[in-house]
C-alpha positions in Angstrom: 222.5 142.5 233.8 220.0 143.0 230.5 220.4 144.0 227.2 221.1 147.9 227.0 216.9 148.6 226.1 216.0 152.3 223.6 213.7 154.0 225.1 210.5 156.1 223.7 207.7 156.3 225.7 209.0 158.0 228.5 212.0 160.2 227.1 212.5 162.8 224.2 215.8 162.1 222.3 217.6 158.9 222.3 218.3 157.1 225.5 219.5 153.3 226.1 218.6 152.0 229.9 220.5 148.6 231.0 218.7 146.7 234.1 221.7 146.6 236.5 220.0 144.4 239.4 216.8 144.7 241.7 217.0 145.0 245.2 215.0 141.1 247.0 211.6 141.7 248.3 211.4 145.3 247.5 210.5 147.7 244.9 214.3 149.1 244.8 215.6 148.9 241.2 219.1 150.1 239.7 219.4 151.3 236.2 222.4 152.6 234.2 220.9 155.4 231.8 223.0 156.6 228.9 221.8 160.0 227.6 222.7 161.7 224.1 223.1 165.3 223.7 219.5 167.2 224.9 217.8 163.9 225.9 215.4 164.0 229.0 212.9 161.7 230.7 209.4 162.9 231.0 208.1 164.4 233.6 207.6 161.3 236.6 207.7 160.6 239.9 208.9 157.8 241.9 206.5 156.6 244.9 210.3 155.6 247.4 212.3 158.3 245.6 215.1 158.5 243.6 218.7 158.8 243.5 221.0 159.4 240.5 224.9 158.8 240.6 226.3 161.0 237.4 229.3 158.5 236.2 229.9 160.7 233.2 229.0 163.5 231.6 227.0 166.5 232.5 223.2 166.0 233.6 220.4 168.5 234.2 217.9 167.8 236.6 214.6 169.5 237.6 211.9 168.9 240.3 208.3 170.7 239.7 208.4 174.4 240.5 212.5 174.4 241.1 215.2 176.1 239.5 216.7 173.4 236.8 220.0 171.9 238.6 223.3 171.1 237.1 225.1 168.5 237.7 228.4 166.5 236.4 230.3 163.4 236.6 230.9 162.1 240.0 227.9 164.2 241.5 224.5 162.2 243.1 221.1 164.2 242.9 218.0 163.1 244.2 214.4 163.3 244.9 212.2 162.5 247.8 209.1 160.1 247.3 206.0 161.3 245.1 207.9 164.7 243.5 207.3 165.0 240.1 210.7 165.7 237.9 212.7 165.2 234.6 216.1 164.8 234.1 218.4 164.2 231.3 221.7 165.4 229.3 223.1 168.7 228.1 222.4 169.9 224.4 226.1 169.2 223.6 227.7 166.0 225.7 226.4 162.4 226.4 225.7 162.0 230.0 225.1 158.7 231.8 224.0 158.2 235.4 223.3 155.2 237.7 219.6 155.6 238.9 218.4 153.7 242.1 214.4 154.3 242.7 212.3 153.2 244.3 208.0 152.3 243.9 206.1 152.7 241.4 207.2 155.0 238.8 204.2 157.3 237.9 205.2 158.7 234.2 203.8 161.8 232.9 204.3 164.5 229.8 207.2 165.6 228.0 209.6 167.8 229.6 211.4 169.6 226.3 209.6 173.2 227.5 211.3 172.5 230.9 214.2 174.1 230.5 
């Protein structure tokens, strides 16, 4: 495990993401992501997909063209390879998830007119 990193290039509020491990040979990573209130990623896409594991909290998630999905504590989401999407905390509660992607992540805008 690393050092709990801030993020600002690819998110709008505050977020802190902590390496967990890397999968051998591959281009799997796991991430725990702690949210505050109302922070999101960017918009991005993941060329193997992603996979998110809510372990507290409440989350919002949205793929491109999609209805923006709620999700909570104890509740996986994911998205298939290549679709472009944001995800992130409610205004009002921290929210952290386990992330396992895969590929290159391909990062783009913000997503704060998303919702």
């Amino acid at each position: 495990m690393t050092e709990p990193q801030h993020t600002d290039a690819a998110f709008t509020g505050e977020a802190e993401l902590e390496a967990l491990g890397e999968l051998a040979e591959t281009t799997v990573r796991v991430n725990r992501v702690t949210f505050q209130p109302g922070a999101r990623t960017h918009w991005h896409s993941h060329a193997g997909g992603q996979l998110l594991h809510a372990v507290s909290g409440h989350g919002l998630m949205q793929e491109q063209g999609q209805a923006v999905v709620r999700f909570a504590a104890g509740d996986t989401v994911s998205t298939a390879p290549g679709v472009e999407h944001w995800h992130g905390a409610v205004d009002d509660e921290t929210m952290v998830h386990i992330a396992v992607s895969g590929g290159v992540t391909d990062w783009g805008g913000p997503a704060a007119d998303a919702r």
